[in-house]
N, C-alpha and C positions, 0 to 999 in steps of 0.2 A: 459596490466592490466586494469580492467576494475574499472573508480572509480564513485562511484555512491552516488550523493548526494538527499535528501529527502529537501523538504520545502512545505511550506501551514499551518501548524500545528500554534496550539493556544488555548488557554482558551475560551470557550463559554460556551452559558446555554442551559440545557436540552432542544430539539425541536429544536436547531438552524444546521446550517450546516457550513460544509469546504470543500475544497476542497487540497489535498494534491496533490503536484508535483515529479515526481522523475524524475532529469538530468543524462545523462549518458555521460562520457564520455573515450573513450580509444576502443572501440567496438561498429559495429552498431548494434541496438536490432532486428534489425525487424528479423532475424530466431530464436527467440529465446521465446518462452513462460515467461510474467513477473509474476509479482506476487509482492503484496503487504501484510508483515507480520505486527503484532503487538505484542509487548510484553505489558500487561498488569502488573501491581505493585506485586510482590510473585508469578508471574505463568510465564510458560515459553512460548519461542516464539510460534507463530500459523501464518499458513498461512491463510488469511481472502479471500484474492481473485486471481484469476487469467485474465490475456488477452492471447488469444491463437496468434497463428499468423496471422490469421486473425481479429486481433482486439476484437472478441466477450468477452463480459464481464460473464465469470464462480464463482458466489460468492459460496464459500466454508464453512460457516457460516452460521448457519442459523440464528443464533442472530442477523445478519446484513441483512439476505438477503430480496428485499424490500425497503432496506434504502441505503445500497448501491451500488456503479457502478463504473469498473473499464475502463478504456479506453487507449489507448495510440494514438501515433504521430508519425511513423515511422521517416518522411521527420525532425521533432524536436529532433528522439533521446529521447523521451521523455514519461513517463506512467504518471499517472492519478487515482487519487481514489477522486470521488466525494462523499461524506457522508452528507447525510438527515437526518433529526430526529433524532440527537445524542443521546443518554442518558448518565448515569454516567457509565454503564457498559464497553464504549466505550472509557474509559481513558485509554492512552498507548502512547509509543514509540512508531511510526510506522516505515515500512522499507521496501523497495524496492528489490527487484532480481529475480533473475530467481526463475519460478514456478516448487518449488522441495517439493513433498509432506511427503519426509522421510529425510528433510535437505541433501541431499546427495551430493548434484552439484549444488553448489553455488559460486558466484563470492566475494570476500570480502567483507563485510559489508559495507555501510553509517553510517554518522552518525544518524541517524531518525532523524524525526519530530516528536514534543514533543504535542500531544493532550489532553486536561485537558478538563471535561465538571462537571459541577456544577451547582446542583439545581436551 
């Protein structure tokens, strides 16, 4: 069972950045395309990004794309979303898993990382 935790998340101000983490542990990632979701406040989850297996970073958003970049760490077990020039559009939950564009084949939940950004 694969359990999967999110951290990096935080409060900051419009134009700043973070960088979120996601640890896996129970299953190694590397066959596996990740992907990072976010649920924003009344709307439901979306997938923002994807790393295929060979690492390349597919932003799926275009509200983000440009600002952000997704990356992982085989050898760590570990994915990556660096975020640039936040704005307030970009408050949410975030979450880690396999990159599944119809929810379909996913591994259980994390709990996210909680991104707040303010004027």
């Amino acid at each position: 069972q694969v359990q999967l935790v999110e951290s990096g998340g935080g409060s900051v101000r419009a134009g700043e950045s973070l960088r979120l983490s996601c640890a896996a542990a129970g299953l190694p990632l590397n066959d596996y395309q990740l992907g990072w979701y976010r649920r924003r406040p009344g709307k439901a989850r979306e997938l923002v990004a994807r790393a295929n297996i060979r690492g390349e970073s597919i932003i799926l958003l275009d509200a983000v794309k440009g600002r952000f970049t997704v990356s992982r760490d085989n050898a760590k077990n570990a994915l990556y979303l660096e975020m640039n020039n936040l704005n307030l559009d970009d408050t949410a939950e975030y979450y880690c898993n396999r990159a599944s564009p119809f929810f379909d084949i996913l591994w259980p939940w994390g709990r996210g990382t909680q991104v707040t950004v303010s004027s």
